[in-house]
C-alpha positions as CSV (number, residue, x, y, z in Angstrom):
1,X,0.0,0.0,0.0
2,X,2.9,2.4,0.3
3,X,3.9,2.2,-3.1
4,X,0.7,3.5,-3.9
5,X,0.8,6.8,-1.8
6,X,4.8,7.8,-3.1
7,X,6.2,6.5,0.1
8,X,3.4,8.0,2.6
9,X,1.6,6.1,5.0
10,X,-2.1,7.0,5.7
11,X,-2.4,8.9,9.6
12,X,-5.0,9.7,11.6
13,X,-5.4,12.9,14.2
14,X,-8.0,14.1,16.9
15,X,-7.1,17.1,18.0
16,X,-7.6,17.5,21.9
17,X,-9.7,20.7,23.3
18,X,-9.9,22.0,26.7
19,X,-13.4,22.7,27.7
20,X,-13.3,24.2,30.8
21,X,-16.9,25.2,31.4
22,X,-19.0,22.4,29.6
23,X,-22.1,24.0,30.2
24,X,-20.8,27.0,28.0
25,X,-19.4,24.9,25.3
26,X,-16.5,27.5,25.2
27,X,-13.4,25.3,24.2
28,X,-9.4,25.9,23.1
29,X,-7.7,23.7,21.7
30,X,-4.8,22.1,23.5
31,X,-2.9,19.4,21.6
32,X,-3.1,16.7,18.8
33,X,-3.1,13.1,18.9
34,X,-1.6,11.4,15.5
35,X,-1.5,8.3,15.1
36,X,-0.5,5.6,12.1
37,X,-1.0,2.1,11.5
38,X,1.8,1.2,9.4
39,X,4.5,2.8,11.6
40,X,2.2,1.8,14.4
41,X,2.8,4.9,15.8
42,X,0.7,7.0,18.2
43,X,2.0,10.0,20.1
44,X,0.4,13.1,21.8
45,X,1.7,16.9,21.3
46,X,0.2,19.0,23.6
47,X,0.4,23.0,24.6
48,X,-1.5,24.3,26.9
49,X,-2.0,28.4,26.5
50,X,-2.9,29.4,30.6
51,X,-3.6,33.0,29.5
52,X,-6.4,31.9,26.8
53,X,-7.9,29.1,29.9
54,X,-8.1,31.1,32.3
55,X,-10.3,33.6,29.6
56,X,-12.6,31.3,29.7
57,X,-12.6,30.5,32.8
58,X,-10.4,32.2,35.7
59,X,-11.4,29.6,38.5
60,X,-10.4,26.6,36.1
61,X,-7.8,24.0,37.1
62,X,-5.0,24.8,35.4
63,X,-2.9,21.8,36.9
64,X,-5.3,19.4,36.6
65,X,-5.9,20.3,33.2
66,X,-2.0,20.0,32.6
67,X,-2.5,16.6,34.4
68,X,-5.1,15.1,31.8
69,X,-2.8,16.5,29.0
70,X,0.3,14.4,30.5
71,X,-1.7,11.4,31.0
72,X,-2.5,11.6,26.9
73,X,1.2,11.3,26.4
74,X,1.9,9.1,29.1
75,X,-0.9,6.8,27.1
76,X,0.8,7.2,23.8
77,X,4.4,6.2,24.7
78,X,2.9,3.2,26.5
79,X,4.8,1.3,29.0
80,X,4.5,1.7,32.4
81,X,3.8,5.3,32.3
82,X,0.4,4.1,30.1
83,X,-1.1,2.3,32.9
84,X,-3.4,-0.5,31.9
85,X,-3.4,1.0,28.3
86,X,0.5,-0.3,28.6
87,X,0.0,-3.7,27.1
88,X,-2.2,-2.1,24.2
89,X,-0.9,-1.7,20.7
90,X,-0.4,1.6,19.0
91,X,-4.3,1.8,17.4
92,X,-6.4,0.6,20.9
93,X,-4.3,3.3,23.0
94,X,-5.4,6.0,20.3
95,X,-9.0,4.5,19.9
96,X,-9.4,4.3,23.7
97,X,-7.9,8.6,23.5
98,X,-10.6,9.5,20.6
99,X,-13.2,7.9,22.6
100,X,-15.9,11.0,24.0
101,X,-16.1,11.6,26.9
102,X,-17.3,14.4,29.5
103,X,-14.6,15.6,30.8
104,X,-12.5,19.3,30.7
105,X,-10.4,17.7,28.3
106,X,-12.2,16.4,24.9
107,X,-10.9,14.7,21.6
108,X,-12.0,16.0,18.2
109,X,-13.5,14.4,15.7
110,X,-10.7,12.5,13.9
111,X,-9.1,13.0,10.7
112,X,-6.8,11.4,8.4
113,X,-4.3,12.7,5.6
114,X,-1.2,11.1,4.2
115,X,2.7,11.5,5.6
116,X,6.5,10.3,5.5
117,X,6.8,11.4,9.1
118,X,4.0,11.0,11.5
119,X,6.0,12.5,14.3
120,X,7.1,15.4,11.9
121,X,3.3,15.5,11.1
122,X,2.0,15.6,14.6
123,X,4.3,18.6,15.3
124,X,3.5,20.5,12.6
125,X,-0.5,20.0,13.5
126,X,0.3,21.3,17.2
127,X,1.8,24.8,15.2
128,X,-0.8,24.9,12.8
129,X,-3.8,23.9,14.9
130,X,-2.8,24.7,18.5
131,X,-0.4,27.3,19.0
């Protein structure tokens, strides 16, 4: 199948938004999750922007937002620091992460595009899409 995309691999991205106030629906986005198959590659690349949080919400918890965020990347580089996600492969830790949920922070819808990098790629989303 890679021959047929000039040496790039299908990937798949969420990105991940902090909505502090659910009620209010007000949300900013706070990092990306790519991840793809063929590399079986997952990673998280988060930034959290306090100034534009606490905006939306002064009394929110800014460290435990931060700690949600670390616990997305913790997931992604599996191992111990994953928890019982640690014995997953690349594609159930990211499925579990795009999963909804009703939390402060949220995964995006996913979507998918083509690469010859997918870390390059997930850096380059967290620029374009975050910071």
């Amino acid at each position: 199948m890679n021959g047929l995309h000039n040496g790039r691999d299908v990937f798949e991205y969420a990105l991940l938004k902090v909505v502090p106030r659910v009620e209010r629906g007000e949300m900013i986005n706070a990092g990306v999750i790519v991840y793809c198959r063929a590399r079986r590659f997952v990673e998280a690349c988060t930034y959290l922007d306090e100034a534009r949080l606490r905006a939306l919400d002064p009394s929110c918890d800014v460290e435990g937002v931060r700690a949600a965020l670390a616990a997305v990347e913790g997931i992604c580089h599996g191992g111990a620091q994953a928890g019982q996600a640690a014995e997953d492969d690349a594609g159930r830790r990211f499925r579990w992460l795009i999963a909804p949920r009703s939390t402060i922070v949220q995964p995006g819808p996913v979507h998918t595009g083509l690469t010859t990098d997918p870390a390059a790629e997930a850096k380059r989303l967290l620029e374009l899409l975050v910071r």
